[in-house]
N, C-alpha and C positions, 0 to 999 in steps of 0.2 A: 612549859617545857614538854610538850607532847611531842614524839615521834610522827615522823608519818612515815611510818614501815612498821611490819610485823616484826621480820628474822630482830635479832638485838646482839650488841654487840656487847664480847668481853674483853676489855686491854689489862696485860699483865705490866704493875710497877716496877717500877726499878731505878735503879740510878740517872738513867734519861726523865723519870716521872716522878719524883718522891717530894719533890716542893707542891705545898697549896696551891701557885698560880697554873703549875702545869695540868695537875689532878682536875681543877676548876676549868681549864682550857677541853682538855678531854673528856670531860662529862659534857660540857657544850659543842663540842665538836660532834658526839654522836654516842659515848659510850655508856651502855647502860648498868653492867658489873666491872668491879675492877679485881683482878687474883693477885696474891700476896703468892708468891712464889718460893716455898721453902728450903727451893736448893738452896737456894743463895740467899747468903743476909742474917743477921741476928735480930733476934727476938725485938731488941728497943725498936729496929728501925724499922720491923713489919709492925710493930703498935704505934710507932707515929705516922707511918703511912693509914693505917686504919684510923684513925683519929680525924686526918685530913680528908677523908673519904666521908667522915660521917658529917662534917665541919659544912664539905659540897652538899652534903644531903638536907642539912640546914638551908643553906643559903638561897637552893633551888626548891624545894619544897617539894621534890619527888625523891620515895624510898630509892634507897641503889643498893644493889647485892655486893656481897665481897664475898670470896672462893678463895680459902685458902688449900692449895694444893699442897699435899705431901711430899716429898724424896722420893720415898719409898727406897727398898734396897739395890743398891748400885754396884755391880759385878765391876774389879776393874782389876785390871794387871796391876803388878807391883810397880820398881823404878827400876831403870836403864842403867849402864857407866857410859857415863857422858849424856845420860837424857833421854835419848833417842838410838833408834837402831833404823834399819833398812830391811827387809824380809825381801829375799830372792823367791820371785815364781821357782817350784821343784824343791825347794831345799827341805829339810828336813828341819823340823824346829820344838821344842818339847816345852810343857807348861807344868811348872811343881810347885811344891811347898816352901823349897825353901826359898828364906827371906831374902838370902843375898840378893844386887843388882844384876840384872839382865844381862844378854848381850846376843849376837846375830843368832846362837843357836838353843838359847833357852830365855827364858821369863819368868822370875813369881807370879804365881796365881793364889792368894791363900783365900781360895776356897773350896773346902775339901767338899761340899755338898754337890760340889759339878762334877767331879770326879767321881763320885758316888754313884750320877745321873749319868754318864755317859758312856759310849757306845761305839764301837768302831764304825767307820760309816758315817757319823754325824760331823755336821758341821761347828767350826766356833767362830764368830764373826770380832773383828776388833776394831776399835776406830772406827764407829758409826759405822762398820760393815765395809771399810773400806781394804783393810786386808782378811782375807778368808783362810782358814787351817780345816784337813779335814782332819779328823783321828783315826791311827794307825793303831794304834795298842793303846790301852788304856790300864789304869792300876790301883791301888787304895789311894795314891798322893801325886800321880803323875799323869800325864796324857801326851803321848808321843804321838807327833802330827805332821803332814806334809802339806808344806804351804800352796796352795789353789790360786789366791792371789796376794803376788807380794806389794807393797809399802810400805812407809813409816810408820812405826808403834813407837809413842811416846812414852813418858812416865805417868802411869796412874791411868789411862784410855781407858773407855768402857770395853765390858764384852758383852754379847750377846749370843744366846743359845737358842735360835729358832726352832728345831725340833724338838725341844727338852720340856718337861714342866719338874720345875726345881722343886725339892723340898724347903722351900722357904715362904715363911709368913709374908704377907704383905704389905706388913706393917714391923720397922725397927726400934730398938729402944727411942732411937731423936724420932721419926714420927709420933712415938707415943708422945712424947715430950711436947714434937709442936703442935701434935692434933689440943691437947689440956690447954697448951695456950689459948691456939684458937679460938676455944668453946669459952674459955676466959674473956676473951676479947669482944667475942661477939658477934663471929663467923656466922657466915649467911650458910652458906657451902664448905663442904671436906672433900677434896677431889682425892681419889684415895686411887696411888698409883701402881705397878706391877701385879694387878688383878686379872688371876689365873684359873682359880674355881671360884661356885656359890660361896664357900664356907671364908675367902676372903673378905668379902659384903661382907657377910652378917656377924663377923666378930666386929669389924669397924661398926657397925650400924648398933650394936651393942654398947659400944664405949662411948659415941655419941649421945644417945640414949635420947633421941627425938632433939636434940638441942641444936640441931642443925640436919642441913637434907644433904645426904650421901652421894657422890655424885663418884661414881664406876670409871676409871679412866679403861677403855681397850687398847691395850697395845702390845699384847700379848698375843700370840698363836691360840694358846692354849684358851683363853678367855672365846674366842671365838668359835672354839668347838662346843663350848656350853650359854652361847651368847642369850640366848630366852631367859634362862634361870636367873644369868648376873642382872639382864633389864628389870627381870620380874625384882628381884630382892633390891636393886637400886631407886634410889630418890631421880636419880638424872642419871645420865654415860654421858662423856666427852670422847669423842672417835682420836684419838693422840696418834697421830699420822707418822710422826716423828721413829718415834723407837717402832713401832710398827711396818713403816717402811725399811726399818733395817733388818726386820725377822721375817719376812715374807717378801718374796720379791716384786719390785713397783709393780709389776703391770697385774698382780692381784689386788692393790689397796683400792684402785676407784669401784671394785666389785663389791670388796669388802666395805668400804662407807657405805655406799648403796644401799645395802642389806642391815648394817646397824644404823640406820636413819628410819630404815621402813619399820623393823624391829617396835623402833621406840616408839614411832609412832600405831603405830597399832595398836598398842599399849598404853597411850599418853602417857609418857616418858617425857619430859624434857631429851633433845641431845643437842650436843654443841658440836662441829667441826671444829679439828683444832691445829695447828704447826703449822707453819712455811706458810702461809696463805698471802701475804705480802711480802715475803722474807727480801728480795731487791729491796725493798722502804728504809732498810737496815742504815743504809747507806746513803739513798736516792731519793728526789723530792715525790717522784710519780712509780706507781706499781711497772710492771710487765704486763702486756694483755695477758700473757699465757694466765699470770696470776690474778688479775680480775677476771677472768671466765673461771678460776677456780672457785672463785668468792661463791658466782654466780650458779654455779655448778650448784653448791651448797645450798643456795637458799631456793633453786626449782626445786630440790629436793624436799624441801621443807622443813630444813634445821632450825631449831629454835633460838639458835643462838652460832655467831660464828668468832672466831676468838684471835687474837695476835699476843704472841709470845715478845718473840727479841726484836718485834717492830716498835713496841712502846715501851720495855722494859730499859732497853741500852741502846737505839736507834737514834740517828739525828733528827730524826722528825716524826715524831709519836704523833704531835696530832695531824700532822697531812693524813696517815697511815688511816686513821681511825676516819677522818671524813671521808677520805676517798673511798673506804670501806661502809660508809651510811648512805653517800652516793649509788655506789653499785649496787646495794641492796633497794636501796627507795625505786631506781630505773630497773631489777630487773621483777618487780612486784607491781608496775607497769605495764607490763607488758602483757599486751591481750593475748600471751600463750599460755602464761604462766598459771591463771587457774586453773585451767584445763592439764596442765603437768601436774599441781599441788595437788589435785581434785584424784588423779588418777590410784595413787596409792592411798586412798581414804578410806577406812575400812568400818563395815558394820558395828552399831555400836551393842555394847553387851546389853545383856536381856534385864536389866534391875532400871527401875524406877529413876535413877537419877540421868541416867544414859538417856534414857528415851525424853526427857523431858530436854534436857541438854540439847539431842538430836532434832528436836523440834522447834528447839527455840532459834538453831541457826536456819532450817528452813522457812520459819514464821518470818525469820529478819531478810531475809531473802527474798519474799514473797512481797514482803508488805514494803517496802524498801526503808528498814528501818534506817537510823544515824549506827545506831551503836546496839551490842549485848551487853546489857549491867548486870554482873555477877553481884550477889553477897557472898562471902563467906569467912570462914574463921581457921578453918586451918589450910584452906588453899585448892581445898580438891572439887571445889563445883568451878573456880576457873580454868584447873587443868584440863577439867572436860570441854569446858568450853574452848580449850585451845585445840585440845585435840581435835576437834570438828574442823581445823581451818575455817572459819566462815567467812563470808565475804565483808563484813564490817567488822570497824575493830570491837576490841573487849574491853569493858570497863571495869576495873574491879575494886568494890566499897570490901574491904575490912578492918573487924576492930582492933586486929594483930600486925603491930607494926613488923614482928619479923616474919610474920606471913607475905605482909608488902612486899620487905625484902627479898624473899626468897625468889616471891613470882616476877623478879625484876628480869627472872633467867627466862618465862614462857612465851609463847609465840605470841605476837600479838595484844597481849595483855598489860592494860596501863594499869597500876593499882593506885588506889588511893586510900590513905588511913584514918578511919572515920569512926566514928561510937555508932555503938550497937542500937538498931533499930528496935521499935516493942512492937509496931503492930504493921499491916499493909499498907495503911496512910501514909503513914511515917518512910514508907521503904521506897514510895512512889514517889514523895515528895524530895526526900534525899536522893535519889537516883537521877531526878531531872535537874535539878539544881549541881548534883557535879558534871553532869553532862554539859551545861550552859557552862559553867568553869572552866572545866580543862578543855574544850573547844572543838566537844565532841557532837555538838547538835547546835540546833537554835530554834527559837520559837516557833513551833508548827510541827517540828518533828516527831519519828514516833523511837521509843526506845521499845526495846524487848527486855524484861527484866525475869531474872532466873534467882531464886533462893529455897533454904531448907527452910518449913516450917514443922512446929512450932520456931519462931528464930533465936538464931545460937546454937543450932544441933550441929553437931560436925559431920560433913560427909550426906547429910538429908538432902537433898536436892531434890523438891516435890513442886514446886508453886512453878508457873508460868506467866507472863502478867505481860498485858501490852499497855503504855504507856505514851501519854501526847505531854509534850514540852511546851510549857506555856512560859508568859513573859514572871 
């Protein structure tokens, strides 16, 4: 079950995916994590979709990651009389406390921490930003606004505050809830959502407690004024385009992925591009061009991963979604531009011992035209360096850590494989060629480049270099 593409693919389950033959269908189709998506769904039916995931990772005999993403806290209006209303462009329309139903010139809002936050002058978006209120007066429990632009506001709609950074955690009592699940289960990933400052990472990253890798969602304003810090304290970012393009306006977001894809990589960060990326599929057998040059967009840029939300969760055809999306990545890593684009944002590697060995080994394998770069390691970070390098052959990675496998099922490039711990350089050589011959990364004649910590087993040592010929 080898890939032949680097970028890798994340499909999110859901009621279009939640039986064994479809999950089985979608990992053959091209998808290499699958997310358990906590908006939606209770607890039995994201542990029997985990089960079934683990079930495909039996059957194919390659690790696969699961990402169970959080809520996070969800600002929404109260309810309507009758459900719904209409907001006239000019009219005057007010947001408070109280509980009662709504109607054309007011709405509950019970959350008094916005009104706390806000400002005359600011904007409040609602319904995905489709109708806009600016605030005129504002009070302890109310915000008197004049409607910018008017539509339907339903019952319960989100809201969002683009210029605001709330006084709220990032984390609710149900994320606490289903983050413990998660970690119970057996979560590869915690996509931890409405991250605003450093100090939201690192209480999450606290409560996980290494049991899984912390993966940043951006789609916050505010997150992006301290974007280095959130990368730096993150295990991963997913760039969440979604709520993001509702709080900054579109023709900022393809600047703003830009700049958190270089971010991470600079860093060796995994990141994922995430929302809308097939969103036609929802419905339709085949993408939009507009949305395969999206795809493609993403992986010149050199995302480690590109991901589909409601194309595979509730879509009629989750797996076309997912192929045509291993397609566009396999042709646009083809293409004789595309190193020379990957290559251009590659950045020097840091000044320690494991960096420069790492840096050398993807020039060594370049030089010498190796098959492949065979990583050891044990807690995942000498193939993260190796992905970070882009290099131009793929990466092999021997560890003793089945949820190391897992994890790295998110990095560029990188096929992992779960193997017992080597004792000496004999052993590292002869292992390394014999999975290379297996998963159908070399053949007889070839040469490998092989990268590990010694003494072996140290985490994070990345000292040895070693060039290696594949023999029968």
């Amino acid at each position: 079950m080898r890939r032949h593409r680097n970028a890798k693919i994340i499909a999110t389950l859901g009621p279009a995916s939640s039986d064994a033959k479809t999950i089985d269908a979608l990992f053959e189709a091209g998808a290499d994590l699958f997310r358990l998506n906590f908006s939606h769904g209770e607890h039995a039916e994201h542990k029997a979709r985990y089960d079934q995931i683990r079930a495909a990772e039996a059957k194919f005999g390659r690790p696969i990651g699961v990402i169970a993403d959080l809520q996070g806290p969800k600002l929404r209006v109260g309810t309507f009389k009758g459900g719904e209303i209409e907001l006239e462009t000019g009219a005057s329309f007010r947001l408070d406390m109280d509980a009662s139903p709504g109607d054309a010139t007011r709405a509950p809002l019970p959350h008094r921490e916005i009104f706390a936050t806000l400002a005359p002058g600011q904007d409040v978006l609602i319904n995905d930003g489709r109708v806009r209120l600016r605030v005129e007066e504002i009070g302890a429990d109310f915000a008197q606004t004049s409607v910018v632009t008017g539509g339907p506001i339903g019952d319960r709609k989100g809201v969002n505050l683009p210029s605001a950074i709330l006084p709220i955690a990032a984390m609710t009592e149900k994320d606490r809830r289903d983050l413990a699940f998660a970690l119970e289960i057996g979560a590869d990933w915690i996509a931890l959502s409405f991250v605003q400052r450093p100090d939201d990472v690192a209480e999450a990253k606290k409560l996980i407690g290494g049991r899984a890798g912390l993966m940043a969602k951006l789609e916050k304003p505010a997150a992006v004024d301290r974007l280095g810090e959130i990368v730096d304290l993150s295990d991963a970012v997913m760039v969440a385009r979604g709520d993001l393009g509702v709080e900054v306006p579109p023709e900022e977001v393809p600047s703003l992925q830009k700049r958190m894809v270089r971010v991470c990589r600079q860093v060796g960060k995994p990141v994922v591009v995430a929302t809308q990326m097939l969103e036609s599929m929802v419905h339709s057998p085949t993408p939009t061009r507009a949305e395969a040059s999206d795809v493609a967009g993403a992986v010149y840029e050199g995302a480690d991963a590109v991901m589909l939300s409601a194309e595979t969760a509730v879509g009629d055809y989750p797996g076309e979604a997912v192929a045509i999306m291993s397609r566009i990545i396999a042709r646009v890593e083809r293409d004789p531009n595309y190193r020379a684009i990957v290559d251009a944002v590659r950045t020097s590697s840091d000044a320690t011992a494991a960096d420069a060995i790492t840096a050398a080994a993807r020039q060594v394998a370049s030089t010498i035209h190796a098959a492949a770069i065979v990583t050891y390691t044990s807690t995942g970070s000498t193939a993260l360096r190796a992905a970070r390098e882009r290099p131009e052959v793929p990466i092999l990675c021997l560890t003793p850590e089945v949820a190391t496998a897992r994890r790295l099922a998110l990095a560029w490039g990188v096929h992992c494989l779960n193997t017992k711990d080597v004792k000496n350089s004999a052993q590292m050589v002869e292992r390394a060629a014999k999975a290379a011959l297996s998963e159908q990364f070399a053949v007889p004649g070839d040469r490998l480049v092989i990268t590990a910590g010694m003494p072996f087993g140290t985490p994070g040592a990345t000292n040895l270099l070693r060039i290696a010929w594949v023999e029968d």
